[in-house]
C-alpha positions as CSV (number, residue, x, y, z in Angstrom):
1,X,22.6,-21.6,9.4
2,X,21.5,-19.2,11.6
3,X,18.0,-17.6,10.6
4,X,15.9,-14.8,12.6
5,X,12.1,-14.6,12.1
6,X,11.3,-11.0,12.7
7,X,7.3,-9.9,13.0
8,X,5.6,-7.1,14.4
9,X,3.6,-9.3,16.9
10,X,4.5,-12.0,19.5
11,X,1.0,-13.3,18.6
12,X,1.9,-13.8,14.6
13,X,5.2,-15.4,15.5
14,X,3.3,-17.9,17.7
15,X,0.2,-18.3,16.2
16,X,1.4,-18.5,12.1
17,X,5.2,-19.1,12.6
18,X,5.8,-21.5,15.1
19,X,5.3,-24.5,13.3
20,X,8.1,-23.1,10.5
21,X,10.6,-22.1,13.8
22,X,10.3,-25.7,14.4
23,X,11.0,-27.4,11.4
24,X,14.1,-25.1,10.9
25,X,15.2,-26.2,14.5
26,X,14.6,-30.2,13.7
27,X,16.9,-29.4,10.3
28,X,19.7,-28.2,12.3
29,X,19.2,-24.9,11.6
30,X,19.9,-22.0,14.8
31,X,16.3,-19.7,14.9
32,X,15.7,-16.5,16.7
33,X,12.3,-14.6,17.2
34,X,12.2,-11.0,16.6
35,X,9.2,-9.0,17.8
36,X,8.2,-6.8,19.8
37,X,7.1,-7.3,23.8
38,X,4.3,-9.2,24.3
39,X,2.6,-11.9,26.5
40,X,3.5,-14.3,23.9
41,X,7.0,-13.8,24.0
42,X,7.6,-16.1,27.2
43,X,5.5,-18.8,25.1
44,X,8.5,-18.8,22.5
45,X,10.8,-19.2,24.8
46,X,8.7,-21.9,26.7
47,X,8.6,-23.6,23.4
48,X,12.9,-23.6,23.4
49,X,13.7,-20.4,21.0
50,X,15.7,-17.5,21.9
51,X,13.1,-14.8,21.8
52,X,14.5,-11.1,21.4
53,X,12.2,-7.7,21.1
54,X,12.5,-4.3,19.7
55,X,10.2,-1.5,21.1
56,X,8.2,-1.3,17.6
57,X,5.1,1.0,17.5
58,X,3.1,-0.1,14.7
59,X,1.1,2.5,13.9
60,X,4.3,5.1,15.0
61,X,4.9,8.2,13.2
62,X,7.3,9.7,15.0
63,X,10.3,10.4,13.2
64,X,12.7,10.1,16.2
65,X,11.1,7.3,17.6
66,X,11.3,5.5,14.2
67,X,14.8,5.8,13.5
68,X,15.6,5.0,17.1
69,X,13.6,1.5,16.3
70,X,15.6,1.4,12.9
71,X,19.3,1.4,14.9
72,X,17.9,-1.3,17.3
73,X,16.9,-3.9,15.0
74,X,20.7,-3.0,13.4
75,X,22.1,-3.5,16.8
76,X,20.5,-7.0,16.9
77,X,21.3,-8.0,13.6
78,X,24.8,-6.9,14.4
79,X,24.9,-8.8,17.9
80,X,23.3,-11.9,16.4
81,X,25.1,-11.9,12.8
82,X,22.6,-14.1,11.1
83,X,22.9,-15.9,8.0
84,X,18.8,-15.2,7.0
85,X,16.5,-12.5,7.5
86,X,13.2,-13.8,7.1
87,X,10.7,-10.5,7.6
88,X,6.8,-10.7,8.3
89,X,4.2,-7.4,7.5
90,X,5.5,-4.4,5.3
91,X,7.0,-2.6,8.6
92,X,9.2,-5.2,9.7
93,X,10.0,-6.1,5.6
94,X,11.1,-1.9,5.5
95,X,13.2,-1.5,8.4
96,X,14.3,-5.0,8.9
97,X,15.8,-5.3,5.2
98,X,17.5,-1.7,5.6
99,X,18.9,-2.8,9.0
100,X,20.3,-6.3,7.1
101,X,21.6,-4.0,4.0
102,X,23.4,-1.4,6.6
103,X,24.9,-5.1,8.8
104,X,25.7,-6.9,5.6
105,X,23.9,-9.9,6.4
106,X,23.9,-12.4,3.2
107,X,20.1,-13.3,2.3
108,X,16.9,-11.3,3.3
109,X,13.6,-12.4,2.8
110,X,10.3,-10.4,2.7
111,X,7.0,-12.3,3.6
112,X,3.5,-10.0,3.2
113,X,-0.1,-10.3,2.5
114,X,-1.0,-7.7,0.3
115,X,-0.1,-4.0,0.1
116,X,-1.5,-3.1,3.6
117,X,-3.5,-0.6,5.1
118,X,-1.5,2.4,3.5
119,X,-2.3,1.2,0.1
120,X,-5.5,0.0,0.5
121,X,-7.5,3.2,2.8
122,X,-8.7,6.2,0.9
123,X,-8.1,8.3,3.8
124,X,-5.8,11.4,3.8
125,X,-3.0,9.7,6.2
126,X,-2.8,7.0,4.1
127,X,-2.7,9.2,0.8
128,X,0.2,11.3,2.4
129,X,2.7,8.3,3.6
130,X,2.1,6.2,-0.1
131,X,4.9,8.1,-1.7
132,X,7.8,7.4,1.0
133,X,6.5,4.2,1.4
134,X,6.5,3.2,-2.0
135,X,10.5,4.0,-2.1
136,X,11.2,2.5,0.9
137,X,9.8,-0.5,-0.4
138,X,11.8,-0.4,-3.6
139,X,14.9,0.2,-1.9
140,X,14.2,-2.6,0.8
141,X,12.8,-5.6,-1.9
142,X,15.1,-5.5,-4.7
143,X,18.0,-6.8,-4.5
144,X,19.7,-10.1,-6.1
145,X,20.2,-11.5,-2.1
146,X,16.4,-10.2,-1.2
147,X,13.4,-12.4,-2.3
148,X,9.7,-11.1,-1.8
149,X,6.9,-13.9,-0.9
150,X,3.8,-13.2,-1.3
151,X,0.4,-15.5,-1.0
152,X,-2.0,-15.1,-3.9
153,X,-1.9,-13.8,-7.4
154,X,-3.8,-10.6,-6.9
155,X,-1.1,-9.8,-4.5
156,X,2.0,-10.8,-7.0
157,X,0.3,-8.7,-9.7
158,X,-0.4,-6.1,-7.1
159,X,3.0,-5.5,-6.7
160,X,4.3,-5.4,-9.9
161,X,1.6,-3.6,-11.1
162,X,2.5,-0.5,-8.7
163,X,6.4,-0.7,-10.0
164,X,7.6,-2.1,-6.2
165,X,10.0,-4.8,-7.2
166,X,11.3,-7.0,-10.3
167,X,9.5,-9.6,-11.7
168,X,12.7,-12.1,-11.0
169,X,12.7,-11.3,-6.9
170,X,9.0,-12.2,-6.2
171,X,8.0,-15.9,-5.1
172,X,4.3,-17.2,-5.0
173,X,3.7,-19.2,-1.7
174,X,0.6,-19.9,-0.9
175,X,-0.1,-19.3,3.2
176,X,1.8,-20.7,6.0
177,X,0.3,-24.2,6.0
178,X,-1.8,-25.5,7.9
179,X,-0.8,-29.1,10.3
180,X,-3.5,-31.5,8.9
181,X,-2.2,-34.1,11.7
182,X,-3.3,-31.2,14.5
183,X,-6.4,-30.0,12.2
184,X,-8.5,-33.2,10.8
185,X,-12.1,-34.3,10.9
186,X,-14.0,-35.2,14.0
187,X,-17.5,-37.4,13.8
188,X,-20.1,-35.1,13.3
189,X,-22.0,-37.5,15.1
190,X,-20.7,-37.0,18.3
191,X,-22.0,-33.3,18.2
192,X,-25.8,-34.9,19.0
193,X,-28.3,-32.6,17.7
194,X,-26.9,-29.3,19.0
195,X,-27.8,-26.2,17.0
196,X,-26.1,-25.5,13.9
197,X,-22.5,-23.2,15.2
198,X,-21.5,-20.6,12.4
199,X,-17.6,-19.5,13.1
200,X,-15.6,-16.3,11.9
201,X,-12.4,-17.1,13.5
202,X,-10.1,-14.0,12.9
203,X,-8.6,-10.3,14.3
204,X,-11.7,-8.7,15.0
205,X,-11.0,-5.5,12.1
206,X,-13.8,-4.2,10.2
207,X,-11.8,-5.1,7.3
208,X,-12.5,-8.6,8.0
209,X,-16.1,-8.3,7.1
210,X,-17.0,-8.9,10.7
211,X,-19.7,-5.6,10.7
212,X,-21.5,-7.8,7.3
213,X,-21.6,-11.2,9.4
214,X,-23.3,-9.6,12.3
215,X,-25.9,-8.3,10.4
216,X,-26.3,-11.5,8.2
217,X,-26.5,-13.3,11.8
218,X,-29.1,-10.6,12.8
219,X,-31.0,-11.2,10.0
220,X,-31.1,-15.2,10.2
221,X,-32.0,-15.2,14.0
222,X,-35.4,-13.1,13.2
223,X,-36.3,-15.3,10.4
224,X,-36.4,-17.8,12.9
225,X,-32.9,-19.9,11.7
226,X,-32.0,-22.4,14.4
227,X,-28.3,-21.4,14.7
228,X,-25.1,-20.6,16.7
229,X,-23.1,-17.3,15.6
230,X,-19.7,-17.1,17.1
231,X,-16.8,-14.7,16.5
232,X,-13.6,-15.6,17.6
233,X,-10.5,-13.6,18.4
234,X,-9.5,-10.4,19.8
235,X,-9.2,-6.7,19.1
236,X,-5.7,-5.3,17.4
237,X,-5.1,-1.9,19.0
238,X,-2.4,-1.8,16.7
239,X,-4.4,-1.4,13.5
240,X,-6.2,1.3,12.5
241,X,-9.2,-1.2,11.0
242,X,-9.6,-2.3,14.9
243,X,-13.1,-2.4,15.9
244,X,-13.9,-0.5,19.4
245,X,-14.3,-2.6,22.6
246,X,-17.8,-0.3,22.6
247,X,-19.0,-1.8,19.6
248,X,-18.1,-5.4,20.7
249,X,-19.5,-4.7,24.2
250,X,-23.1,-3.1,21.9
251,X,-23.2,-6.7,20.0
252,X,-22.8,-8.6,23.1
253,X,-25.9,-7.1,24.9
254,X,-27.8,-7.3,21.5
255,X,-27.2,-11.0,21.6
256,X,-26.9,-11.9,17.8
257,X,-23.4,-13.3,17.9
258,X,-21.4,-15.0,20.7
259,X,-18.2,-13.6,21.4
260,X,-14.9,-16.0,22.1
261,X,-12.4,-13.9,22.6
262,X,-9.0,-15.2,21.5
263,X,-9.1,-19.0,21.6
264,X,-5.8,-20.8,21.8
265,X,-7.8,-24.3,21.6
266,X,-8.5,-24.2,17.6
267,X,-9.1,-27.8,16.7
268,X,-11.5,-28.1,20.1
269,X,-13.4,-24.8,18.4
270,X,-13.2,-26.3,15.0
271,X,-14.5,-29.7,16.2
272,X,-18.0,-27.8,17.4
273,X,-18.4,-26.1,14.3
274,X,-20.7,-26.7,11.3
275,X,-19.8,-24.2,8.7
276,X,-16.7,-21.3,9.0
277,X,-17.3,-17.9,7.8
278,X,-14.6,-15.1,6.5
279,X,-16.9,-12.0,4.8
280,X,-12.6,-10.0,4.7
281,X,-12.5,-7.3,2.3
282,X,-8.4,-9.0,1.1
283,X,-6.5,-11.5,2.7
284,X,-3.4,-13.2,1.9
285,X,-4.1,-16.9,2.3
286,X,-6.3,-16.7,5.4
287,X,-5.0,-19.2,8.0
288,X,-8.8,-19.3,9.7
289,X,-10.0,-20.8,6.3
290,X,-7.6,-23.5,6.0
291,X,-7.7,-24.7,9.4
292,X,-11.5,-25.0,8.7
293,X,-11.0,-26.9,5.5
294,X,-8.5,-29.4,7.3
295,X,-11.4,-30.0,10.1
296,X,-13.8,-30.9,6.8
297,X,-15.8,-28.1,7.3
298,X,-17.7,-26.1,4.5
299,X,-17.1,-22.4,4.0
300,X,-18.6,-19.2,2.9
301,X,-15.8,-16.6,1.6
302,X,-15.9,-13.4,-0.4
303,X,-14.8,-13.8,-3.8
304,X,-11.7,-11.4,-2.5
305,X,-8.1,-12.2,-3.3
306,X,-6.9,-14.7,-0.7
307,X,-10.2,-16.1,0.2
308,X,-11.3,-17.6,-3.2
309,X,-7.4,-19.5,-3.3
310,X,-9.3,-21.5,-0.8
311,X,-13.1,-21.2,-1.7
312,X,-14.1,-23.0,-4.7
313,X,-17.4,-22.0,-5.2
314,X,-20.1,-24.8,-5.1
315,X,-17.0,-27.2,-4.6
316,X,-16.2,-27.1,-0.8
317,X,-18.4,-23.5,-0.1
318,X,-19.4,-21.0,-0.8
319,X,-18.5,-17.1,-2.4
320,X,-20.2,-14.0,-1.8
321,X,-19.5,-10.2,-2.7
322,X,-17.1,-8.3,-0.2
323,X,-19.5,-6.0,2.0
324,X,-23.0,-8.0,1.0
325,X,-24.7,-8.9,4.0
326,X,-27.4,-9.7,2.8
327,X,-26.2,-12.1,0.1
328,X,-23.7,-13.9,3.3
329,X,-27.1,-14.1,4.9
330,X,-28.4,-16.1,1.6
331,X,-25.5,-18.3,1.6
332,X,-25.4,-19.3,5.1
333,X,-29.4,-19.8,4.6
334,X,-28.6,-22.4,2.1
335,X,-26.1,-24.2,3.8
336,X,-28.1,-24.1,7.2
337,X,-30.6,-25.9,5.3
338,X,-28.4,-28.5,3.6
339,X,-26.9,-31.3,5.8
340,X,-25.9,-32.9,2.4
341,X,-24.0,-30.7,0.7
342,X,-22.4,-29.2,4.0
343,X,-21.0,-33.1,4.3
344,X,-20.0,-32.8,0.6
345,X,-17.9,-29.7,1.0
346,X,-16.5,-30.7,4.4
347,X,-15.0,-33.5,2.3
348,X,-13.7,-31.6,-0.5
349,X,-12.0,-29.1,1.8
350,X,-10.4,-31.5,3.7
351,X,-9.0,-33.0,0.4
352,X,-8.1,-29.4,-1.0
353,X,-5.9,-28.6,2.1
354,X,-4.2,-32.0,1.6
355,X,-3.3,-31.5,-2.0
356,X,-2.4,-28.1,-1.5
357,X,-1.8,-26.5,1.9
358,X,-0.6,-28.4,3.6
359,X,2.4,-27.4,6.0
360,X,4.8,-29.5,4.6
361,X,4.7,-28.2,1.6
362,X,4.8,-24.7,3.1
363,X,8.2,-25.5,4.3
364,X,9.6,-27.1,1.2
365,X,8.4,-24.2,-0.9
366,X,10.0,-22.0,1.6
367,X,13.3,-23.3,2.4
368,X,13.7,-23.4,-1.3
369,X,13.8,-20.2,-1.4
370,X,16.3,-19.9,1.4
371,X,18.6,-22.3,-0.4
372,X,18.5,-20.2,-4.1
373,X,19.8,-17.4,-1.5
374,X,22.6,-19.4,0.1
375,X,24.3,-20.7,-2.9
């Protein structure tokens, strides 16, 4: 079966569906990656896929330019003739399921995490494109060869609450797994007696709570706590929610928080850390968090939908409100101060990701849906 995997990043292709790509490719299955240009393009091809790109702008409004980018992905789909359409982000799910509809290609599937940023914002753009998107969406998701994943409850009910799609085309499928060969423990041990390293690991948006864990890491280091605050990852020009290089550049000199930029090297990160941090407003199963949990570490969420399918509070972390600094403050306080029950919830995320993220099970979950399709 031929399948194409279309996103609208090289990075998410890379970074949150390679490890799919290659499972389908050890199954006998022919992939193709669909994005648009990007430096991580020629890593998908290094890594033995035919890699193919369409000049998307994400945050595009121009009417002309839009349905220029609509006939393209039709003129792949046509060149290519897949079997499977298997679509990442509410963009690529619009335009690449009406470009499969108008090519007649057998089986679509629509991956997203949550309603995205034109659902979500209160400001007047948003408010304006709801409508038309909203009926795109209906017209692209339903469908008896069309199937809509999605990664937490609040996001299944989300979408049946706003009238989307039918009840009997959604599937629940929680994250893209995590490899718990790749992410696993290390002896904590071996770290000597560093200083305690806090980690948020994700995009740096504002929506990812990242403005609340630089003032919880402000407020620690005057008390006096003996700790480490990093923040992986890079801007997303792309996204609306991206925070200014200024602002970065402003934290930097103030010297709170240690910026990574985008590190390719997880487990080598994860293996330094002590306790992983993700203050997001919504996620969809965040893949940060589970590749924490694999490495054993503790973690301190917000009870947001997404994070708390991970976080069990008091179990293997911690959960705060969305946008409280100050109680993310107390909850890294109390961890910093517990080597005990930071080991405890190392081990009880380890054994959550085991039982129930795992990658494997990912796939199983997922190519079942591509075989109800097929039949």
């Amino acid at each position: 079966m031929k399948i194409i995997l279309f996103a609208n990043t090289d990075w998410y292709l890379y970074n949150f569906r390679l490890p799919l790509a290659c499972h389908l490719r050890e199954i006998g299955h022919d992939v193709v990656m669909l994005s648009p240009p990007g430096p991580y393009v020629a890593r998908l091809q290094a890594a033995g896929f035919h890699a193919l790109t369409v000049p998307m702008q994400r945050r595009s409004l121009n009417p002309v330019r839009e349905v220029a980018l609509l006939n393209e992905i039709r003129r792949v789909y046509a060149d290519e003739r897949p079997d499977l359409v298997h679509h990442f982000t509410i963009k690529c799910v619009v335009y690449g399921a009406l470009a499969a509809r108008m090519t007649g290609i057998p089986a679509c599937v629509n991956a997203v995490t949550g309603l995205g940023h034109v659902f979500t914002s209160d400001g007047f753009k948003a408010h304006l494109l709801r409508p038309p998107v909203q009926a795109l969406l209906r017209l692209a998701m339903n469908g008896p060869n069309s199937r809509l994943i999605v990664q937490n409850p609040d996001d299944h009910a989300a979408f049946l609450h706003a009238g989307l799609i039918e009840p009997c085309y959604v599937r629940l499928i929680r994250g893209s797994g995590v490899d718990t060969e790749r992410f696993k423990p290390t002896n904590p041990s071996s770290r000597g007696n560093n200083p305690l390293t806090i980690l948020l690991a994700s995009r740096l948006l504002w929506e990812k709570g990242i403005g609340e864990y630089v003032a919880a890491a402000r407020q620690l280091r005057t008390e006096g706590i003996a700790a480490q605050f990093w923040l992986a990852g890079n801007p997303d020009p792309g996204n609306p929610a991206s925070i200014p290089p200024e602002q970065l550049a402003e934290w930097q000199r103030e010297g709170d928080i240690a910026l990574l930029g985008q590190v390719d090297d997880m487990p080598s990160l994860l293996a330094q850390t002590d306790l992983a941090v993700l203050p997001s407003y919504r996620e969809g199963t965040p893949r940060s968090l589970l590749e924490a949990a694999a490495c054993s570490l503790p973690l301190i969420a917000t009870d947001a939908p997404g994070c708390r399918e991970i976080v069990q509070h008091g179990v293997n972390g911690l959960l705060v409100p969305v946008k409280d600094s100050i109680a993310l403050a107390n909850a890294i306080r109390q961890l910093c101060r517990d080597p005990a029950t930071r080991q405890s919830m190392g081990r009880a995320s380890r054994a959550k990701v085991l039982a129930e993220f795992d990658e494997r099970i990912v796939f199983e979950k997922t190519l079942a849906v591509y075989d109800e399709l097929m039949q």
